[in-house]
C-alpha positions as CSV (number, residue, x, y, z in Angstrom):
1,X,-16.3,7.4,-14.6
2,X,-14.6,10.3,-14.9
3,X,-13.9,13.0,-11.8
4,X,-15.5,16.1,-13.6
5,X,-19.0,16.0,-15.3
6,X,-19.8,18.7,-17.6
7,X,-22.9,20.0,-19.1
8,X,-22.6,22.6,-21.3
9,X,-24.5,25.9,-21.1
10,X,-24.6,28.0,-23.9
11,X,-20.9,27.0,-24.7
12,X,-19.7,27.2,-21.3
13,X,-19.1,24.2,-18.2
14,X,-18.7,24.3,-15.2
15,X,-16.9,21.1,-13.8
16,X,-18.1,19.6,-10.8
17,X,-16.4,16.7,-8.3
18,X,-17.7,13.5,-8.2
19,X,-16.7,12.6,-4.9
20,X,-18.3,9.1,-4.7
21,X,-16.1,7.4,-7.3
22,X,-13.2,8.0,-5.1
23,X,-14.8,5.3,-2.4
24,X,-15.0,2.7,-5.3
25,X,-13.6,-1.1,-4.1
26,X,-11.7,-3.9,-5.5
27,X,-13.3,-7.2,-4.9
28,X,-11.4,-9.9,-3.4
29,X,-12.4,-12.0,-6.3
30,X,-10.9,-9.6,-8.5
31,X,-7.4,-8.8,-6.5
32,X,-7.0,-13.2,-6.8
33,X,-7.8,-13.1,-10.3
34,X,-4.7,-10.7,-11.2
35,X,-2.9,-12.7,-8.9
36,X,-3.5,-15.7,-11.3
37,X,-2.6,-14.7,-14.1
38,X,0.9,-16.5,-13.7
39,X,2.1,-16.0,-17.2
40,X,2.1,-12.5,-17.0
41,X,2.8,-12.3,-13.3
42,X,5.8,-13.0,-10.9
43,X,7.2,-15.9,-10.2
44,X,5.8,-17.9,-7.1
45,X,9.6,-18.7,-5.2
46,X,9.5,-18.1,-1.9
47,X,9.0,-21.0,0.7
48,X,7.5,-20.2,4.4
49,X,11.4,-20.1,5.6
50,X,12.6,-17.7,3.3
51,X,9.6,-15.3,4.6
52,X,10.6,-16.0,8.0
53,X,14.0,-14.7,6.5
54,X,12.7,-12.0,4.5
55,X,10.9,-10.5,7.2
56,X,13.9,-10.8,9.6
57,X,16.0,-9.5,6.8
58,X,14.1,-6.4,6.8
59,X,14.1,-5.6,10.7
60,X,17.8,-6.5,12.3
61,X,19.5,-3.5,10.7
62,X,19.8,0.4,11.5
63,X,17.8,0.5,14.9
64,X,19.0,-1.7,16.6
65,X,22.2,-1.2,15.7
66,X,22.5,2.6,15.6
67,X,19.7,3.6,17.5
68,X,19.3,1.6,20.6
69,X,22.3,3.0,22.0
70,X,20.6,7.1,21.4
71,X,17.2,5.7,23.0
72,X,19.4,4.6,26.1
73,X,21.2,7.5,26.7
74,X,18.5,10.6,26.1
75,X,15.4,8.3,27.0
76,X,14.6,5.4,28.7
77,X,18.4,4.6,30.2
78,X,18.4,0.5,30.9
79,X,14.9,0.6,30.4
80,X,15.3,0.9,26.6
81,X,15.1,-3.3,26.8
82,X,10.8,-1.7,27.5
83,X,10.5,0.5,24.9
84,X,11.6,-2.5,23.0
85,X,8.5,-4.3,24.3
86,X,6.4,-1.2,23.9
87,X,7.0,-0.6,20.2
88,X,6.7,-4.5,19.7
89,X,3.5,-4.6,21.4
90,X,2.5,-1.9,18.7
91,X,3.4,-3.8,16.1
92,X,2.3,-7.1,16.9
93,X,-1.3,-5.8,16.8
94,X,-0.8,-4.6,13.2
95,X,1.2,-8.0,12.6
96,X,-2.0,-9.3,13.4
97,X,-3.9,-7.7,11.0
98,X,-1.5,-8.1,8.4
99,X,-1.3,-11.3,8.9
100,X,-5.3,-11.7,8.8
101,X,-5.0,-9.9,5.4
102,X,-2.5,-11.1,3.6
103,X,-3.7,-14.6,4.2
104,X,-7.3,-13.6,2.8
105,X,-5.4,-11.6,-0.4
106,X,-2.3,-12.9,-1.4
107,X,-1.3,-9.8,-4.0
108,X,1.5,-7.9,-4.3
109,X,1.3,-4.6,-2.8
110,X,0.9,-5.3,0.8
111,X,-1.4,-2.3,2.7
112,X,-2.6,-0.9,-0.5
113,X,-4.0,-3.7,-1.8
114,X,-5.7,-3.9,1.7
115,X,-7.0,-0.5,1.8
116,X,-8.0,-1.0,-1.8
117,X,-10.1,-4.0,-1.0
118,X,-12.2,-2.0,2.5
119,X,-12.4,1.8,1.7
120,X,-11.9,2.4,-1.1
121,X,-9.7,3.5,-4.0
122,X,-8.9,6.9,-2.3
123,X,-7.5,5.6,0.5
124,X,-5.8,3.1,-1.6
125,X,-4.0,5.5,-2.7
126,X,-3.5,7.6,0.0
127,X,-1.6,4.6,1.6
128,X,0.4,3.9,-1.3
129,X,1.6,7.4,-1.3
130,X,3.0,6.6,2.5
131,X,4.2,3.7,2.0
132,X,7.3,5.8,-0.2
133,X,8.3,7.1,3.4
134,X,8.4,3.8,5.0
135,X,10.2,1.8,1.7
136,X,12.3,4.1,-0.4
137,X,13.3,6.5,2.4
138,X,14.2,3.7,4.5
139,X,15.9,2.2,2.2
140,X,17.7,5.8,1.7
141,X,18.2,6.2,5.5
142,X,20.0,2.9,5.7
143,X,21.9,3.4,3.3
144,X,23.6,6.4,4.6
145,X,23.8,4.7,7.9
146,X,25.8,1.6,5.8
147,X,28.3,4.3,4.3
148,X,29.1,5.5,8.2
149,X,30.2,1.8,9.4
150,X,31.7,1.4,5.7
151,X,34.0,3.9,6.0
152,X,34.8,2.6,9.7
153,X,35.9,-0.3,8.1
154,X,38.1,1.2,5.4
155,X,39.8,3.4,8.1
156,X,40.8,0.6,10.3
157,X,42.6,-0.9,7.1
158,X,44.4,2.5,6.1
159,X,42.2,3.8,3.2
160,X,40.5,7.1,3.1
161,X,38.0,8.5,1.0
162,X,38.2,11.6,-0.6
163,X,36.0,13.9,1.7
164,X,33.8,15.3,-0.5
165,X,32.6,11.8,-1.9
166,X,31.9,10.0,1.8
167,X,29.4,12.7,3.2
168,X,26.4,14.7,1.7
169,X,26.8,19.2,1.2
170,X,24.3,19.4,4.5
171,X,25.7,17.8,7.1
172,X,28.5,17.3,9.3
173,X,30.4,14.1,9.3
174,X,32.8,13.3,12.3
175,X,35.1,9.9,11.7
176,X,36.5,7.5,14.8
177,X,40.2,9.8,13.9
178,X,38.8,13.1,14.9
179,X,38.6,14.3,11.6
180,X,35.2,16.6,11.2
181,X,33.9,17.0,7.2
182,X,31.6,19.9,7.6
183,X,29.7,18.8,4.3
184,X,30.6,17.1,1.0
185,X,29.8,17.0,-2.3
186,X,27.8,13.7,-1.8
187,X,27.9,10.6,0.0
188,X,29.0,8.2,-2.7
189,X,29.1,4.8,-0.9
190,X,25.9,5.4,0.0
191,X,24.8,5.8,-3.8
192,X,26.8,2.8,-5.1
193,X,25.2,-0.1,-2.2
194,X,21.3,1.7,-3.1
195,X,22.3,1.0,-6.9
196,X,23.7,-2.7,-6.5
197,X,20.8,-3.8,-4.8
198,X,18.5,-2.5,-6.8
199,X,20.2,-3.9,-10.1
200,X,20.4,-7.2,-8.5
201,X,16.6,-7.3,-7.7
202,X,16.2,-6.6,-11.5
203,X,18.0,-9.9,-11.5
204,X,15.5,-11.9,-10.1
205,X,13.4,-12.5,-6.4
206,X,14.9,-15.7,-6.4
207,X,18.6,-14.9,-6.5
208,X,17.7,-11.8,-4.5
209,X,16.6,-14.2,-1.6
210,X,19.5,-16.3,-1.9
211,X,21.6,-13.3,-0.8
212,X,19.4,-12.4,2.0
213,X,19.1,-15.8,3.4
214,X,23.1,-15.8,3.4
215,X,23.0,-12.1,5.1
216,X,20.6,-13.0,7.5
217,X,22.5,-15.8,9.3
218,X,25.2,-13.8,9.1
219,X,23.7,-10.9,11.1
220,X,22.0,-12.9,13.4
221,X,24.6,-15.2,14.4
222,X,26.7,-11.9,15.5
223,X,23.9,-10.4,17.3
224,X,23.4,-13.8,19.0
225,X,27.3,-13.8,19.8
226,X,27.3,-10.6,20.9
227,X,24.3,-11.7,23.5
228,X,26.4,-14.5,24.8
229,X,29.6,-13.3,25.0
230,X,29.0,-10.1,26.4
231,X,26.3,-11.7,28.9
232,X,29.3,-12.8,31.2
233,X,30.9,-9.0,31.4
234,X,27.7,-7.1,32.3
235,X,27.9,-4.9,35.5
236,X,24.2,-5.3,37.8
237,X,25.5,-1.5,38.9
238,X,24.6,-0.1,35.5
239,X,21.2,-1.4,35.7
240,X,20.5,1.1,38.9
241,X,18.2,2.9,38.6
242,X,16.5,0.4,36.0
243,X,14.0,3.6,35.3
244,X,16.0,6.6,35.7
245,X,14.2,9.3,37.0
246,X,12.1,11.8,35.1
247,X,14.4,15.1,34.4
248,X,11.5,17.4,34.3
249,X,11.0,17.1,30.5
250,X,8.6,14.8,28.3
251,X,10.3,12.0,27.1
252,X,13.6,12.5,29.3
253,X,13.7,9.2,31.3
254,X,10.4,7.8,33.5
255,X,7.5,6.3,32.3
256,X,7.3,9.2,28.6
257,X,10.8,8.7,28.2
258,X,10.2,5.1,27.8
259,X,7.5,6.0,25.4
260,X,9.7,8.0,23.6
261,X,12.5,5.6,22.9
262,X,10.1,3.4,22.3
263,X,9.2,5.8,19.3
264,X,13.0,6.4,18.6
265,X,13.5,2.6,18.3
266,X,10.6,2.0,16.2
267,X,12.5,2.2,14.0
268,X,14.0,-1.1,14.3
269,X,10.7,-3.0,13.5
270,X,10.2,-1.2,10.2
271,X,10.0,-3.8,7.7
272,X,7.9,-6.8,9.2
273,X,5.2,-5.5,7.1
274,X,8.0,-6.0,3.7
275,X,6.8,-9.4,3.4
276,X,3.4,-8.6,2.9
277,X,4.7,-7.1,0.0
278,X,6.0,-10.7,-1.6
279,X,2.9,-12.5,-1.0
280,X,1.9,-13.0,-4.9
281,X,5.4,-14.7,-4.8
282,X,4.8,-16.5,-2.0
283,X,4.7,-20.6,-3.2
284,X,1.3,-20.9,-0.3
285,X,0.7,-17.5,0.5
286,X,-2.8,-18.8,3.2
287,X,0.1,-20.7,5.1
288,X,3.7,-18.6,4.5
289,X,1.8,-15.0,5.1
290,X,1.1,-15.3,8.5
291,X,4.0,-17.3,9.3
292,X,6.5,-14.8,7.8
293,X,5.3,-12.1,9.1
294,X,4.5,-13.1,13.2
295,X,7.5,-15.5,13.2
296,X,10.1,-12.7,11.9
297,X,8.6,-10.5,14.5
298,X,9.0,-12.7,17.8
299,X,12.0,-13.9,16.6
300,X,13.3,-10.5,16.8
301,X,11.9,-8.8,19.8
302,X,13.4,-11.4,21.5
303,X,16.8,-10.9,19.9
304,X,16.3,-6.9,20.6
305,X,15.2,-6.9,24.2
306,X,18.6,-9.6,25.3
307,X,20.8,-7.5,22.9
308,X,19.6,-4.2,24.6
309,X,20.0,-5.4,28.0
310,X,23.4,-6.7,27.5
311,X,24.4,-3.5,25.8
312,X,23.4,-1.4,28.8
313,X,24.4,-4.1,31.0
314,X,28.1,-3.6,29.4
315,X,28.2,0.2,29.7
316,X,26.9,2.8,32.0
317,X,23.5,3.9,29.5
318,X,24.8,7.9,29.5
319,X,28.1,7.0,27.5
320,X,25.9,6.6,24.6
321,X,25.1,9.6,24.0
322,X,26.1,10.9,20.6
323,X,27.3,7.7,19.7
324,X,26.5,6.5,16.2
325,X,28.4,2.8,16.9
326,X,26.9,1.6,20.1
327,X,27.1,-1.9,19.4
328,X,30.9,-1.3,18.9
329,X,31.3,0.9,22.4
330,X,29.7,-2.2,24.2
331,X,31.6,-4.9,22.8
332,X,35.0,-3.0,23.2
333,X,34.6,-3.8,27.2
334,X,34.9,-7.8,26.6
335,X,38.3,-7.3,25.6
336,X,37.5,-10.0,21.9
337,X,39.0,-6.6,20.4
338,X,39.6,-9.4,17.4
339,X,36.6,-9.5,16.8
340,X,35.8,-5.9,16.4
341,X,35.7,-6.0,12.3
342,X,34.0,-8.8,12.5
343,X,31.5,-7.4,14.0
344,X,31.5,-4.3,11.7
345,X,31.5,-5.8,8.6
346,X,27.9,-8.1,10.1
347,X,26.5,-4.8,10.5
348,X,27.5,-4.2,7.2
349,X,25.3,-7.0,6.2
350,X,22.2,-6.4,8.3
351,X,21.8,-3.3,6.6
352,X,22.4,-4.5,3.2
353,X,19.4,-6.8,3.6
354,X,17.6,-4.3,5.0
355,X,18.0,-2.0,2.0
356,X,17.6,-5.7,0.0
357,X,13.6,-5.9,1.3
358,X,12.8,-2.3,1.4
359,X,13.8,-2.0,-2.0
360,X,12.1,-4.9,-3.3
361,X,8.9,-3.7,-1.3
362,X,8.1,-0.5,-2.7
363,X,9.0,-1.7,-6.3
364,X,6.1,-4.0,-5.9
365,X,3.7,-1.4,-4.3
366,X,4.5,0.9,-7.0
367,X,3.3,-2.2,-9.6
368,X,0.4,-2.9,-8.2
369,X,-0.4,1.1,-8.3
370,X,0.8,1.1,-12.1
371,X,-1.8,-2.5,-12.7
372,X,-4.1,-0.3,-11.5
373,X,-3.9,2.4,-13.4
374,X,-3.1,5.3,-10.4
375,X,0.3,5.5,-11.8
376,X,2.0,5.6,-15.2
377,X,2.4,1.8,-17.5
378,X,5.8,2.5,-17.1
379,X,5.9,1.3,-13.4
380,X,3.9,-1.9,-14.3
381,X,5.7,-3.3,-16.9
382,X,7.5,-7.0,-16.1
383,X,11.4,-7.9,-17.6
384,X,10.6,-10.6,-20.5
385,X,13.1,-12.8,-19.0
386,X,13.3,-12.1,-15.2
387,X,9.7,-11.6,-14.6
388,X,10.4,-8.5,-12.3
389,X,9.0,-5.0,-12.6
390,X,12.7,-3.9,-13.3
391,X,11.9,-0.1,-14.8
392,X,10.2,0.4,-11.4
393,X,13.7,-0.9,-10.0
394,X,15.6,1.6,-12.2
395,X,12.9,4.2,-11.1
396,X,14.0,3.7,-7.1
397,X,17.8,3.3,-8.2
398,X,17.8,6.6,-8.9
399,X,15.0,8.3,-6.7
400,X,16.4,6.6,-3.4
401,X,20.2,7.4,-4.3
402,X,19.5,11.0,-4.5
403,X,18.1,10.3,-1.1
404,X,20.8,8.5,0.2
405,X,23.6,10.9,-1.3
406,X,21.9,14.1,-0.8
407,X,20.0,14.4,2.1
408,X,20.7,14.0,6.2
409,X,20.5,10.7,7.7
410,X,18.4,12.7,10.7
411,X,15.8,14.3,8.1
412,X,15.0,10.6,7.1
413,X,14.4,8.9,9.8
414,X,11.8,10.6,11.8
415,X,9.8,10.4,8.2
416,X,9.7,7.0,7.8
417,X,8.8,6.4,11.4
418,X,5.9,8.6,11.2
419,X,5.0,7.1,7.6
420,X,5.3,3.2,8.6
421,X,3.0,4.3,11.7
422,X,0.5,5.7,9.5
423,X,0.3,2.7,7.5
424,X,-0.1,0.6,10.1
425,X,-3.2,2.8,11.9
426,X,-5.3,2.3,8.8
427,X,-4.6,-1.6,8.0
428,X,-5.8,-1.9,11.6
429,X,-8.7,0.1,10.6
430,X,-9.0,-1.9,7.4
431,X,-9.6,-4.9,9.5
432,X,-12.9,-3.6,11.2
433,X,-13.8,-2.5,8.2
434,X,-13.5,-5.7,6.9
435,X,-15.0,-7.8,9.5
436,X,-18.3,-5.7,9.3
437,X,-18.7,-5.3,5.0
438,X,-17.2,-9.2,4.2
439,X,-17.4,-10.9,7.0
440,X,-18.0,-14.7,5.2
441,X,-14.9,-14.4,3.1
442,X,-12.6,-17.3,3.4
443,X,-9.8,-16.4,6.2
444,X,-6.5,-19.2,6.5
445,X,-5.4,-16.4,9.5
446,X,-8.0,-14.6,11.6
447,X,-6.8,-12.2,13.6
448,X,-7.7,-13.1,17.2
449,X,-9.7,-10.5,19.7
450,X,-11.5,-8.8,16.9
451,X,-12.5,-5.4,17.7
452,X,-9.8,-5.3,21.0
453,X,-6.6,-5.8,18.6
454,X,-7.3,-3.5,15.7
455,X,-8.5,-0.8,18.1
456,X,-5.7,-1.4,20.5
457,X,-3.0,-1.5,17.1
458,X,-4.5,1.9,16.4
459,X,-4.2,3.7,20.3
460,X,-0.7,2.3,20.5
461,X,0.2,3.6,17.2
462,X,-0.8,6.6,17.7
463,X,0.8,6.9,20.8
464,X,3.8,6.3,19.5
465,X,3.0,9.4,16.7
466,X,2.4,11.6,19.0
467,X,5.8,11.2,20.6
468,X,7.5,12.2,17.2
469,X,8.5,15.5,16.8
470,X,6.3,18.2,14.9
471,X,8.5,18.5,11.8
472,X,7.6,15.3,11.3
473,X,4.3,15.8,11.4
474,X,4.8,18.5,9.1
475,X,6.6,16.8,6.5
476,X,4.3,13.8,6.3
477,X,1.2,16.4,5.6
478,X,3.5,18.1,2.9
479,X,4.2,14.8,1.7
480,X,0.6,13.5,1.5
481,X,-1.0,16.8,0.2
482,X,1.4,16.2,-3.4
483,X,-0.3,12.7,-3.3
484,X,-3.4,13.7,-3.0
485,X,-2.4,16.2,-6.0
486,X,-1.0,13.6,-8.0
487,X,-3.5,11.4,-7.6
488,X,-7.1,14.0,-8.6
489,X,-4.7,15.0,-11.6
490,X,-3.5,11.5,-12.8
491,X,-4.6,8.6,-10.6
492,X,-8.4,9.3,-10.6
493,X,-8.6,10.1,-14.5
494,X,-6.7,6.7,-15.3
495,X,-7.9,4.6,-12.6
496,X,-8.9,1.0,-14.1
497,X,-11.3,0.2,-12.1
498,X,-13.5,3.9,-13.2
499,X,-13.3,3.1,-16.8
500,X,-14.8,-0.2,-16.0
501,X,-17.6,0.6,-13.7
C-alpha cells in the first residue's frame, strides 16, 4: 500500500496521507516463521549461561565504575547504595516485560520487534530509531570512557600519547600528572577499541561470546574483591548523615537527590535489555530469555548496591566530586596499592564487553529493520561464511567511531539515558497492549501483576526522565523528528509488510 494515493484531475494530483497503514502489525506467526528459516538465518549458539553472561556483560561497565562516585558526591551522598535500588526497581518492571516478550517472540531485534508485533509498524519504527541512542551511542560513550583509564594505564608505565590523538577538538582532557589538553585532534584509542570489537563480531557470535564470558569473570571477580577487601577498611563516620540533607536545590541530596542519582546511575543498568537482542541465537530462547535477562539483572544490583556502599564507606562521599576514577580513589585507602593496575586494567575489560554487547545489539536491530524493508538491503545482508550481518557491523565501525573520537563523553551520556528510558516506557506499554489484542498466545514467561507492573515500569521510568536535564530532552526530539523523516520518505514506501497487504 503505498503512503500517497493519487487520482488525477485533469492532469494534476494532489497526494494525500494514508495514515492507517502506518498502524499495520506483524503477526507472531509471522516474526517465528523468519526466525526459522535457519539456513538463511543466524546461528542458534548461545546457552542460558552465556545469556546470564551476556547480559552482565552489558551492565558492569561505565556506571558503575565512573559514575557512582559523581551520583555520590553532587546527589544522593551514601545514599547513592538507594538510587541503586531505585533505578533497579525501574528496570526490573521493564525486565519483566521483556522477559514476557522475548519468551513469546524469540527474534532478533529485541523492543522493535515487540512494538512491531502490538502497535504497529510506526511505532516499530519509532523505537528502532531510539534504540541508536541506547546501543551505538553507548557503545560510543564507553568507549571514550575506556580511552580515559587506557591512558591511565599507559602513564603509570611511562608512555605518553601524542596529545592531539588521546582527546577529541571539543573538550578538555585533564590526566592523573596535571597535564590539561584543552582539545585534540581526536581521541584515537577510543576509535581503534570501537573498531576491534566490531570486526571481531563480523567474526562470529560464537567466538564473540567466548571473549565476553572470559571478560566477565574477570570484571566481576574484581568488583567482588574490591567488596571484600575494602569491606574491612570502611569508616561508619562516613555513612553520617546516611541522607544528607536537602541544599535547597532539586536533586542536591534528600529524597530528589536520590532520585536524581538514581537517574545519573541509570546508566549502569543500560544493557540488560542487550540480550533481548540475541534471542534468534538463543539455543531455547522460551527458557534462556527470561533467564538471561532477570538473572543478569539481580545478579548485578546486588553487586552495585555492596560496591556502592563500600565505596562511600571508604571515603567521605564529597571527595568524589569531579572524580572520573572513583573506584581507584576508594581502593587507594586499603593500602593493596599492588593491586592498583590490576584493578585498572579489569575496568579496562568491563568496558570492553560492554562496548562487545552494545555493538552486537544494534547490529541486529538494524537487521531486523533492513528484513523488514524500513531500511536499506544493505543492512540485512548475512556473511556467506560467518552467518553475521557484517556490513551492518562495518556500518557501526564507522558511525560509532566518529562518535567516540569526535564528540564529548558528557553530550553522550545523558542521550542514551533518556533513549534506553524511552524504550523501555513503550515495551511496558507493549505489554498491555498485548495482554488485551492476543491474550491466548502461548507465553513460556508471563509477566507477573499484569496491569500493576507495566503501569508501575512506565511511572518509574518516567520519573527517572523527568529528572534528566532539558537538553536532553531536546536532543532526543531532534533525534526522533529525522526518524520520523526517514522513515515517511524511505521506511513507509519500502515497508515489506505494505507491499504484501
Amino acid at each position: 500500500m503505498q503512503l500517497f494515493s493519487k487520482k488525477p484531475i485533469f492532469g494534476s494530483t494532489k497526494p494525500k496521507l494514508n495514515f492507517m497503514s502506518i498502524w499495520k502489525r506483524k503477526s507472531i506467526t509471522q516474526l517465528l516463521t523468519e526466525a526459522d528459516e535457519s539456513e538463511k538465518g543466524l546461528k542458534r549458539t548461545l546457552s542460558s549461561k552465556a545469556l546470564v553472561a551476556l547480559g552482565i556483560g552489558a551492565i558492569i561497565g561505565a556506571g558503575l565504575f565512573s559514575l557512582t562516585g559523581i551520583a555520590a558526591a553532587e546527589n544522593a551522598g551514601p545514599a547513592v547504595t538507594l538510587s541503586f535500588v531505585l533505578a533497579a526497581v525501574g528496570c526490573a518492571f521493564a525486565g519483566l516485560c521483556y522477559a514476557e516478550f522475548a519468551s513469546m517472540i524469540p527474534v532478533a531485534g529485541s523492543a522493535y520487534t515487540y512494538s512491531y508485533a502490538t502497535m504497529g509498524e510506526f511505532m516499530a519504527w519509532i523505537i528502532g530509531w531510539d534504540l541508536v541512542l541506547e546501543y551505538a551511542l553507548g557503545a560510543a560513550t564507553v568507549g571514550v570512557s575506556w580511552s580515559r583509564y587506557f591512558l591511565e594505564l599507559l602513564n603509570k608505565f611511562g608512555i605518553h600519547l601524542p596529545p592531539n590523538l588521546i582527546c577529541s577538538p571539543w573538550e578538555t582532557l585533564k590526566l592523573s600528572d596535571g597535564t590539561v589538553i584543552e582539545g585534540g585532534m581526536i581521541n584515537l584509542p577510543a576509535v581503534i577499541i570501537v573498531s576491534l570489537l566490531s570486526l571481531l563480531l563480523i567474526r562470529g557470535t560464537k567466538e564473540s561470546a567466548s571473549l565476553n564470558n572470559f571478560l566477565v569473570i574477570l570484571k566481576v571477580s574484581v568488583v567482588i574483591l574490591f567488596i571484600v577487601l575494602g569491606w574491612g577498611f570502611i569508616n561508619e563516620a562516613n555513612y553520617s548523615p546516611y541522607i544528607p540533607e536537602n541544599t535547597g536545590v532539586k536533586g542536591q541530596f534528600g529524597w530528589s537527590g536520590i532520585a536524581a542519582g538514581a537517574a545519573t546511575v541509570f546508566f549502569a543498568f543500560i544493557g540488560f535489555d542487550a540480550v533481548s537482542t540475541a534471542a534468534q541465537e538463543a539455543k531455547n530462547p522460551q527458557k534462556g530469555m527470561p533467564i538471561g535477562i532477570l538473572g543478569s539483572l539481580v545478579v548485578c544490583t546486588i553487586l552495585y548496591v555492596l560496591f556502592a556502599h563500600v565505596m562511600t564507606g571508604l571515603v567521605p562521599y564529597h571527595q568524589f566530586a569531579g572524580d572520573a576514577k572513583p573506584a581507584a580513589t576508594a581502593f587507594a585507602v586499603t593500602g593493596y596499592d599492588f593491586l592498583q593496575n590490576g584493578l585498572i586494567i579489569a575496568i579496562l575489560a568491563g568496558y570492553t564487553s560492554v562496548m562487545l554487547v552494545m555493538l552486537m545489539g544494534q547490529s541486529r536491530v538494524f537487521y531486523t529493520m533492513s528484513r523488514d524493508g524500513l531500511l536499506p538491503p544493505f543492512f540485512g545482508e548475512i556473511h556467506p561464511k560467518f552467518r553475521t550481518p557484517w556490513k551492518t557491523n562495518l556500518f557501526f565501525l564507522v558511525f560509532v567511531s566518529l562518535f567516540a573520537g569526535f564528540v564529548p563523553v558528557s553530550d553522550l551520556g545523558h542521550m542514551v539515558s533518556i533513549g534506553t528510558l524511552l524504550a523501555f516506557v513503550l515495551v511496558c506499554i507493549g505489554i498491555l497492549v498485548m495482554r488485551k489484542k492476543m491474550p491466548d498466545v502461548p507465553r513460556a514467561f508471563k509477566t507477573p501483576l499484569v496491569p500493576f507492573v507495566p503501569i508501575a515500569g512506565v511511572v518509574v521510568c518516567l520519573y527517572l526522565m523527568y529528572s534528566l536535564p532539558l537538553e536532553s530532552w531536546l536532543r532526543l526530539v531532534v533525534w526522533m523528528a529525522l526518524g520520523v523523516v526517514f522513515y515517511f520518505i524511505y521506511g513507509k514506501k519500502n515497508s515489506k509488510i505494505n507491499k504484501e497487504q
